[in-house]
N, C-alpha and C positions, 0 to 999 in steps of 0.2 A: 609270624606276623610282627612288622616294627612296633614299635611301641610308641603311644602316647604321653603326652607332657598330661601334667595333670590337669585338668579343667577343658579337655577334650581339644584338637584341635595335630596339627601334624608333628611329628617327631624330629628331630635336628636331624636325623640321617634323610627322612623323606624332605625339608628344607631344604637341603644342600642340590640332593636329587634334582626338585625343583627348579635352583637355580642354574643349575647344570641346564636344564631344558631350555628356558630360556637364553641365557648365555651362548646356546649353541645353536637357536634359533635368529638371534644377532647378528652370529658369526657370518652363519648363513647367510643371510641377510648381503653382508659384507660383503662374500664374495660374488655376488650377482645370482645366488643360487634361488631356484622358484620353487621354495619349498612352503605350504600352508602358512598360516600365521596363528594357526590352533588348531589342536588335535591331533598329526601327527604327532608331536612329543608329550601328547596328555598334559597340554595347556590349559590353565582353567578359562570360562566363557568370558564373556561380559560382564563387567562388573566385580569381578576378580581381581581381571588385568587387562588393563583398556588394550585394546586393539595395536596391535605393534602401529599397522599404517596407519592408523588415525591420530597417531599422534602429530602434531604440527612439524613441519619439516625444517624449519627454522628455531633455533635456542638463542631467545631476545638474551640479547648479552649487554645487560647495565652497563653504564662508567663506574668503574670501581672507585667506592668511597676514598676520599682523599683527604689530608688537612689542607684545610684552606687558613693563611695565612694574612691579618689583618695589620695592615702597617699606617704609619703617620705619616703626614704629607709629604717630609723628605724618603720616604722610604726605609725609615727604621722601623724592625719591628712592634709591633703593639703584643699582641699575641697570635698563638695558633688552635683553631678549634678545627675538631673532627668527630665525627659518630665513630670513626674508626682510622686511628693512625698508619696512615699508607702514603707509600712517596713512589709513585708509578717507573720504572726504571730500563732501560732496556737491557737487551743481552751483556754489553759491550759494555754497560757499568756493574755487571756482577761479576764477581771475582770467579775463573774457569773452575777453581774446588768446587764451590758451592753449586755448578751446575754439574759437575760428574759426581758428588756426595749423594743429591737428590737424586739421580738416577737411581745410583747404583743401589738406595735402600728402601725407593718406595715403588720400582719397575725398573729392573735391568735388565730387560729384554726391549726397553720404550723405543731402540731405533732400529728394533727388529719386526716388530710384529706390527697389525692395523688398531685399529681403534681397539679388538679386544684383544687379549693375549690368549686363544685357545688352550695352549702350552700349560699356561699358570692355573685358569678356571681347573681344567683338570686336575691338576696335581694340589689346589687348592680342596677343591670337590673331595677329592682323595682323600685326602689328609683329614678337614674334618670330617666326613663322614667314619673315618676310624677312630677318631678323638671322642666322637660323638658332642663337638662341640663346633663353637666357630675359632681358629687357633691362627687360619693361616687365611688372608685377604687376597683376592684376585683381582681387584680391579689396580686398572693399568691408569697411567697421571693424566692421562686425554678422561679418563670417566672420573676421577678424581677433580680434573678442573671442573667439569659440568656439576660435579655435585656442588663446589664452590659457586658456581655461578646463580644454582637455586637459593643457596644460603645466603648471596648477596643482594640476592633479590628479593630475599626476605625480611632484609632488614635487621630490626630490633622488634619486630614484631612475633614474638611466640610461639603464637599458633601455626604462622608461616613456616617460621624456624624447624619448628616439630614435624610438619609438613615438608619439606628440604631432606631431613633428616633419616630418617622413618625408613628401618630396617622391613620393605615391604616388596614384591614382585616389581609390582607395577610402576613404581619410582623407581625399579632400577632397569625396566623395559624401557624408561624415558631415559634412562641417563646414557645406555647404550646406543641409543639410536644418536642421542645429539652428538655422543663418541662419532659416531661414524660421519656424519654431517664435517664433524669441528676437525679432524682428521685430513679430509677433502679439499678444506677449504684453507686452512692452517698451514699445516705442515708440524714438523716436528718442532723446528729452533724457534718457532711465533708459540706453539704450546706448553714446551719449558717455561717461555719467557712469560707466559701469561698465568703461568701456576705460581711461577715462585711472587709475582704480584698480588696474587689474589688470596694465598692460603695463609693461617694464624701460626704466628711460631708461639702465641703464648703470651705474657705479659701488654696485653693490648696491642702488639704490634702484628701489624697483615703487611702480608709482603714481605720480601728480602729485605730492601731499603733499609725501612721502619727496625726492621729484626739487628740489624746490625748495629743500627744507630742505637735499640735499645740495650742491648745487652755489652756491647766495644767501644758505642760512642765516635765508630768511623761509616766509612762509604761500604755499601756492600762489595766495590771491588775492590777495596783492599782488604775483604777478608783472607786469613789465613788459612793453610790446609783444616788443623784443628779446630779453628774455630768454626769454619763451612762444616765440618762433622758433626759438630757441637749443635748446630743450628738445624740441618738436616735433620738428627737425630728425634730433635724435637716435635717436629711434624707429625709423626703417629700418637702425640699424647703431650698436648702441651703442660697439660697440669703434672701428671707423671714425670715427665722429663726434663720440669723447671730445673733450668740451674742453679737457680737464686734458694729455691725452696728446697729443691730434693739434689745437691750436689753428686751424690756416689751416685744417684740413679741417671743422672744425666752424664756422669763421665763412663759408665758400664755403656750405656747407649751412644756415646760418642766413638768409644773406640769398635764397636758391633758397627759400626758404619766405618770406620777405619779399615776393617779388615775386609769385609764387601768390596769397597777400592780395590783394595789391595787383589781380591779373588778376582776382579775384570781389569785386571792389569791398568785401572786408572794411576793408581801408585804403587810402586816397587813395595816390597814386602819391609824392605828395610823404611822406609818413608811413613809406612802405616805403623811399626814398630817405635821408632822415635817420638810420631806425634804421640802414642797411645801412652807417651809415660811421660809424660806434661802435665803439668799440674790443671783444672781449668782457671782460667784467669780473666775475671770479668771486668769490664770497666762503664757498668750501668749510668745510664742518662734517664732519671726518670718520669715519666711521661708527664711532662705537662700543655694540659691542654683546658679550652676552656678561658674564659673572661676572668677567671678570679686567679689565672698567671699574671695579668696582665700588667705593664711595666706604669709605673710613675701612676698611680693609682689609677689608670686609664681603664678601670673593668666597668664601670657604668657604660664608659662612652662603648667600651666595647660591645657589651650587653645593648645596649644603644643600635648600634649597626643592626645586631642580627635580630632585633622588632623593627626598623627602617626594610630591613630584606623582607623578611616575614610579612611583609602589609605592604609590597609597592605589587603593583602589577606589573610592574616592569618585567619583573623577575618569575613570573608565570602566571596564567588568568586567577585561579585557584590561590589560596590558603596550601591546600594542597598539595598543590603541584611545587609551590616555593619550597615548603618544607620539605620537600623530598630532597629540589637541588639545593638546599643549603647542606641536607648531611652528605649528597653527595660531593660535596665539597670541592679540593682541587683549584680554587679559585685564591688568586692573589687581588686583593680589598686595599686600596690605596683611600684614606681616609682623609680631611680635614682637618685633622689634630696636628695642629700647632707645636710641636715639642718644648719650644721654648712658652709658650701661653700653659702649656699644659703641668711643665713642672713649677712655673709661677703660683698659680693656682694652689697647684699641692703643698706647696711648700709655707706659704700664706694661710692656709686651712692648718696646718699643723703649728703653724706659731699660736695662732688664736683661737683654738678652739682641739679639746683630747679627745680622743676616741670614745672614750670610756666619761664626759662631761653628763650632765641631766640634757642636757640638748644638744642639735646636733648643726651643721652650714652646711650648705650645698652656694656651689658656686658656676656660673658658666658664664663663656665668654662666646661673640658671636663677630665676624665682622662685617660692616656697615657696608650696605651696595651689593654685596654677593651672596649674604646667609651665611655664609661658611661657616660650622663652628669650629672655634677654635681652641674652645680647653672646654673639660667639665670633670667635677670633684668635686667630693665630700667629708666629710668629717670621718664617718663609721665606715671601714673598709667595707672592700667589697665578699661576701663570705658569706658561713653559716655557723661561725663562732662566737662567742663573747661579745659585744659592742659592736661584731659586723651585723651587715646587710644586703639582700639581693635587691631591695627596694630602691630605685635609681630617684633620688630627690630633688632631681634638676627638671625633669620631665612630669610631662602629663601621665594620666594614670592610663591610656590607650596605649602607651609606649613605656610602662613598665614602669610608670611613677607611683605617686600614691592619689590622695584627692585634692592636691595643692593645700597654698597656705593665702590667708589672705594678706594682700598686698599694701596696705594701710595707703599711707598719702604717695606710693607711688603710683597711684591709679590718676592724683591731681593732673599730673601734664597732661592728659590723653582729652579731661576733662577742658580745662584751657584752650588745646589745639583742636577739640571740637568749637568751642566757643567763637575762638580768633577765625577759623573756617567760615563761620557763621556772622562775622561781621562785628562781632565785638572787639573794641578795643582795647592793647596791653594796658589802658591806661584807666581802663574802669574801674571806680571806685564801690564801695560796699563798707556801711557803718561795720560789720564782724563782731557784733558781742562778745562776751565769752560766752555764753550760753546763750540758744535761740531755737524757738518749735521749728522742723520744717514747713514753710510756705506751703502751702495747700488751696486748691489743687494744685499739679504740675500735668502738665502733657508727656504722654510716652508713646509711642510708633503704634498703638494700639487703642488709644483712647485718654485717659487721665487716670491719674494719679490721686488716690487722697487717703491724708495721713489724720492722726489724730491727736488730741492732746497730750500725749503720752510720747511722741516722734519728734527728740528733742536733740541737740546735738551743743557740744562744747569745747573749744579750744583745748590744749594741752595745758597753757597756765593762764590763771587768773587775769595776768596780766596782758596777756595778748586780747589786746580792746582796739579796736579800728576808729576811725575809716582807714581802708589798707586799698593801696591800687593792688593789680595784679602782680606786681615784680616784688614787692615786699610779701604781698599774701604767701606767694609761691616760697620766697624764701625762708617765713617762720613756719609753712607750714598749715597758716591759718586754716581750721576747720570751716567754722563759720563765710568765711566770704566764699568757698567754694560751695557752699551747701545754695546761697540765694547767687550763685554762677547760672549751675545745672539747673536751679529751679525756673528761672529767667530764659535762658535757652530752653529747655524742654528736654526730657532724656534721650528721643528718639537720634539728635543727632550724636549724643557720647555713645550712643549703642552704635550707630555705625560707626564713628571714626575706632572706636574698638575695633571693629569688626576687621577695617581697613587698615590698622595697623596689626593683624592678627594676634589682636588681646581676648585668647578667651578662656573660661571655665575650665581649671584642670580635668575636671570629673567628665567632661565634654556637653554637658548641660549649657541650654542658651544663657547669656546674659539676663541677670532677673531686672526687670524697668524702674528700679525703685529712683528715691533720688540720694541715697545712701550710699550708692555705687561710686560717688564721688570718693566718699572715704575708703576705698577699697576694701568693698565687707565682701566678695566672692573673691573665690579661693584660685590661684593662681599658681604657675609653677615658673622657676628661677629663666626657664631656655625661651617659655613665654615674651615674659617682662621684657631681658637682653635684648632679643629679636627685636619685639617693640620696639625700646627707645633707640634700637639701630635706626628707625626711621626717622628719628629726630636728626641722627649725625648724615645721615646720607640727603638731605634735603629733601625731606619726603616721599623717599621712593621705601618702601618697606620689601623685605626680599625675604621668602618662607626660606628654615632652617635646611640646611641640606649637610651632610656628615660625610659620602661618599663622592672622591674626586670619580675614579675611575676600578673599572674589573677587570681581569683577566683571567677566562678559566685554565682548565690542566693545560690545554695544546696553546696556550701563549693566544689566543683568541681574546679581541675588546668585546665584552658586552654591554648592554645597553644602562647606563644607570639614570637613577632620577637627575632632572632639574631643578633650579629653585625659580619659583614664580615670585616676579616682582613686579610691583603696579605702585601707582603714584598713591599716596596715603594725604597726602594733604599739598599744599603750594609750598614752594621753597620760602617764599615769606612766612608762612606758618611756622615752619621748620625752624627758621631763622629766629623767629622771635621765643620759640621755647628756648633755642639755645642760651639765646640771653636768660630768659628765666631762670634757668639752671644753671648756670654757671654763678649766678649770684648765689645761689644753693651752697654752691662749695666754696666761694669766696667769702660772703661774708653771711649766712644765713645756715641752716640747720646742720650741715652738711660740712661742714669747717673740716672736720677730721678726716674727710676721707681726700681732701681733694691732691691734684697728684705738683709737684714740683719740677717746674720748665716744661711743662705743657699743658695746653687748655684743655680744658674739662671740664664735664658737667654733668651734674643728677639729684638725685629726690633721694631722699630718707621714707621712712616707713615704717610707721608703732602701730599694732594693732592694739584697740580695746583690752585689757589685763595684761596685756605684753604675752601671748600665746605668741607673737612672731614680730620678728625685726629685721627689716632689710634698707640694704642700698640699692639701687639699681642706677648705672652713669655711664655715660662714654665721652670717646675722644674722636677725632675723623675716624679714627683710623680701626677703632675694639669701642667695643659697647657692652659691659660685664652685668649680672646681676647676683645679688649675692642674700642669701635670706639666713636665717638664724631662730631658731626654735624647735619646740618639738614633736617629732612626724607623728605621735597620737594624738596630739594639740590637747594632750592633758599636763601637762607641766606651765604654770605661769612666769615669767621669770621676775621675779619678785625675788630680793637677799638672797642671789644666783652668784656662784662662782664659776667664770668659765676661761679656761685655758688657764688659770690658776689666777685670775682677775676677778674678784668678789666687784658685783652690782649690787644697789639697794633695787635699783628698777634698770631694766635695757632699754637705751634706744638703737634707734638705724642708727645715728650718728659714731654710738663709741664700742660697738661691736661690730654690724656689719661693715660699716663703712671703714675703719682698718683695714678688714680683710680686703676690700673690695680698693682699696688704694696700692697695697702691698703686693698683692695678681696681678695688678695694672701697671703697675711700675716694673716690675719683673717682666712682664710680657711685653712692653713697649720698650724694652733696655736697648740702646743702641739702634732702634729703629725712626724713620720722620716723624716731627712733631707738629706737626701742618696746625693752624690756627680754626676754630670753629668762627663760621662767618654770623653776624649778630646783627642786630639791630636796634637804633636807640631805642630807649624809652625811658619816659618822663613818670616821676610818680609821686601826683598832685597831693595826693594824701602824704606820703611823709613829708614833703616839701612842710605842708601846712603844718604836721604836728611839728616842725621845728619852728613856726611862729611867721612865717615868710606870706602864707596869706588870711584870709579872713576864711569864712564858713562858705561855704557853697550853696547856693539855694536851685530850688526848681529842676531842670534836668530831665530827665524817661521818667523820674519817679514824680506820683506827687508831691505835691508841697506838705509842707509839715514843722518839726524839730528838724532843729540840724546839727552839726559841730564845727566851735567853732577854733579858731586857730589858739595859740597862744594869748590870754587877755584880749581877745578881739571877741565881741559876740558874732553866735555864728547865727544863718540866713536859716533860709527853707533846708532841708533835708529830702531823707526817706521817709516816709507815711507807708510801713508795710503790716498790712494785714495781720493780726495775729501776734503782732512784737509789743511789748509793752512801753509806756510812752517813755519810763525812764531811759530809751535809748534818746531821747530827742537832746540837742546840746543847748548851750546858753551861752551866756558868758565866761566864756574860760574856753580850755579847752586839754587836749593833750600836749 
């Protein structure tokens, strides 16, 4: 009686038996013979081993996973990502060794026999059943592809895997029949060509291609006799037969395939003698793959694409369904990235700001009219090192950012060109204390607003005291004359022109209706901002971000990518007259340091409350950059801060962000048109006057009251605002 393994159950010699039955039940099969499907050979029932015919008649056969390959807009590479490095190849690019090696040591009977090798099973059957072990393998490269093709279908998923794998009956009743199906319908020279595709030589590489490039660093048809040996050999036991790792084991294995040749007359006995006393000689490329290859710091932006894929429906109904075909890969990704914006960028971040700093920059560039982005970078590489980061600091937190930072007074212009929308004048004046309560109530898209005694709000310095129009307000900055702007309008229109210049919430939260929003107290991200003030340069047409020019999958196929949606965000007058606002920003207001030399320019600075963040945000026709500076826990103030080796007592936008953000600009616009931003006059009644030109102003939308008055002239009526104390009202004298 045979004997049992211990824990009850069949013996390796009744195993072997077993598959013998089956395997010859296959055969059967194969040759059109009508013989049962159970019982004659003492098949087990149902449930065993499923039904030979029930099994489905077709073996769905995946697109084998491929690297897909992400490049910038000229078509240099960015990098290459894959679940699994494979480069699909035909007959005609593998070198002829490499397909008579693979024969001759994983089935050398493959252009003799059908889908099963009867021949082998037997003598396999044989052998261990005398070993009392399993010693010697009978499946032929057609049942060997199929088991590939479950494994691929598997994925990276585990339980599949094991499932795929799983030395059991009834997975190799399925594997046999799709042999015979894939046989049929193939042919021999389509099933070579589709094993040496599909199977692992080991060091992350599947496929010939991939195998060649990883271990020689050339084309699989220029492998050499030895080295197709080398490679071959590998295939029964990738770990075992690493070159890299186990040398003697992979040259003992190399030439045991040499001489297999050699016995089917593929090479002369002298050819297999020659190579077999070769030293191995490897010339490794090592596998890089992945966003954090990525050239000119471009792993964000890269990181970037594949949440853009991951989230459009373009790219399949499902979550699901994307992520499958992004690891199925194969696809060449022609990007946005600007090469030249993009090493501007980097290069700028690394002057002014170290890796390894208490805070950190992010930077991104967008250009006006079309979305496109055009650069993006940051301080802390991209990684899982030291001062790196996988945390993309340019972006919202939906697309792999964090919970943004708040944007201080580059939130003003949005504020403005709500207002100017709504009928107000560049040329409106506003007394601006340095300190003042918010006005209460205020209207918002919901009802009103009200604040309390405690909801008070102050200029940056003492000495910023108004009346300030709006062109001076904008360009010191003034707190105060924007707080009685928004209060005067009502929030509900800044919450739409937000909305309309797609300014919103990194965290994806709505905009909160306060009238504090003016000061940029919600938290914002760098691609945001850019975008936004692109609508300033484009004369009010606002264009959503878009990263991806065009696709291409494996077979040279366009697929379908996103567009950018663009819609009118305010009137070209609108447009126009921020221009002017901001440009006086960087000519003679907060903004000095960043502005750019022989072309026009314009943007906002930005201090948040303790100095948790400082940015620029500006553009020119042609790039619209945003640049912020602080740090991504928002628990470092910058307060007696050194950074990039520049000790601050306190940061503002102006002499940190705004360098950076002049320096990316200049470098990205080198050599290219410097076209003029179109503008609009404006008159500004208030500085006129505090230079002594006219007298006090009375009367006006507001009531009568105190006023101020010009130089030695007493001044008229004023502002009478609710809640202000009278020491605003002027007299004789003035500023």
């Amino acid at each position: 009686m045979p004997k049992k393994r211990d824990g009850g159950g069949l013996s390796k010699t009744q195993q072997a038996a077993k598959f013998l039955g089956v395997s010859v039940l296959a055969g059967a099969v194969l040759a059109g013979l009508a013989l049962p499907a159970a019982g004659a050979l003492g098949l087990a029932a149902k449930g065993s081993v499923e039904g030979f015919d029930e099994i489905p008649a077709n073996l769905k056969t995946p697109p084998l996973s491929q690297r897909t390959t992400i490049q910038d807009a000229d078509g240099g590479e960015i990098a290459k990502v894959y679940s699994r490095d494979r480069t699909v190849v035909g007959l005609k690019d593998m070198s002829p060794y490499i397909q008579q090696a693979i024969v001759a040591i994983e089935d050398a009977r493959f252009y003799e026999h059908g889908a099963i090798d009867l021949k082998g099973i037997l003598r396999a059957a044989n052998k261990n059943a005398q070993s009392g072990g399993v010693s010697q393998g009978a499946s032929t490269l057609t049942q060997q592809y199929v088991k590939n093709v479950f494994v691929e279908e598997a994925g990276d998923n585990p339980t599949k895997v094991a499932q795929a794998t799983q030395q059991t009956i009834g997975r190799k009743v399925k594997e046999l029949k799709y042999a015979i199906q894939i046989e049929k319908e193939l042919g021999k020279r389509k099933i070579l060509q589709n094993y040496l595709n599909i199977t692992f030589f080991g060091q992350q590489a599947y496929g010939i291609e991939a195998a060649a490039q990883r271990y020689f660093s050339k084309h699989a048809k220029d492998l050499t006799l030895e080295e197709s040996a080398l490679l071959a050999g590998i295939v029964q036991s990738p770990s075992r037969y690493d070159p890299l790792n186990n040398p003697q084991e992979a040259t003992r294995r190399r030439n045991t395939v040499l001489q297999r040749m050699a016995d089917l007359k593929d090479i002369t006995r002298a050819q297999a003698d020659a190579a077999a006393k070769k030293p191995i000689k490897l010339a490794v490329s090592r596998p890089k793959n992945g966003c954090i290859t990525a050239t000119h710091g471009a792993g964000f932006f890269c990181d970037y694409i594949r949440k853009v894929f991951l989230g459009d429906k373009a790219f399949g109904k499902t979550r699901k369904a994307r992520a499958k075909r992004w690891d199925q890969g194969g696809m060449t990704i022609r990007t946005t990235l600007d090469p030249q914006t993009q090493k501007s960028i980097q290069a700028s971040i690394s002057d002014h700001v170290y890796e390894d700093d208490p805070v950190a920059t992010a930077a991104t560039i967008v250009e006006p009219g079309t979305g496109k982005i055009l650069g993006m970078g940051q301080s802390r590489p991209y990684g899982f090192g030291e001062n790196q980061t996988v945390l993309n600091l340019s972006v919202d937190h939906s697309m792999g950012g964090g919970a943004g930072y708040l944007p201080g007074s580059t939130f003003k212009p949005v504020i403005a060109a709500a207002a100017l929308e709504q009928g107000t004048s560049p040329e409106q004046e506003y007394p601006s204390p340095y300190r003042m309560p918010y006005p209460s109530p205020v209207q918002t898209c919901n009802g009103e607003w009200h604040g309390t005694p405690a909801d008070t709000t102050e200029n940056e310095n003492k000495e910023e005291v108004g009346p300030y129009g709006m062109k001076e307000a904008t360009a010191k900055s003034v707190n105060t004359y924007f707080v009685q702007l928004i209060s005067d309008m009502g929030i509900c229109p800044a919450v739409k022109m937000a909305q309309k210049m797609g300014i919103e919430r990194a965290d994806g939260k709505p905009l909160q209706q306060v009238p504090s929003m003016t000061l940029g107290t919600q938290e914002m991200s760098p691609l945001t901002m850019a975008a936004g003030y692109a609508t300033f340069a484009s004369g009010g047409q606002y264009c959503t971000p878009v990263a991806i020019e065009s696709i291409t999958d494996a077979r040279g196929k366009a697929m379908k990518v996103p567009q950018t949606s663009c819609r009118t965000a305010m009137s070209k007058k609108t447009a126009d007259t921020i221009n002017t606002l901001l440009k006086g920003v960087v000519e003679d207001g907060t903004g000095k340091e960043a502005g750019l030399k022989g072309r026009d320019s314009a943007g906002k600075t930005g201090t948040t409350d303790s100095r948790y963040a400082a940015w620029f945000v500006g553009y020119t026709p042609n790039a619209a950059g945003a640049v912020w500076v602080g740090d991504p826990q928002h628990k470092r103030k910058m307060y007696n801060i050194t950074i990039g080796g520049v000790p601050h007592d306190k940061v503002y936008g102006a002499d940190t962000p705004g360098p950076i953000w002049r320096d990316a600009m200049s470098g990205a616009l080198a050599g290219r048109p410097g076209p003029a931003l179109p503008t609009v006059p404006i008159d500004d009644p208030a500085k006129d006057k505090n230079k002594g030109d006219d007298g006090g102003k009375g009367g006006g939308k507001h009531k009568p009251g105190r006023g101020h008055g010009g130089d030695n002239k007493p001044g008229g009526g004023g502002w009478d605002i609710p809640g202000w104390p009278d020491i605003l009202g002027g007299g004789n004298g003035g500023w």
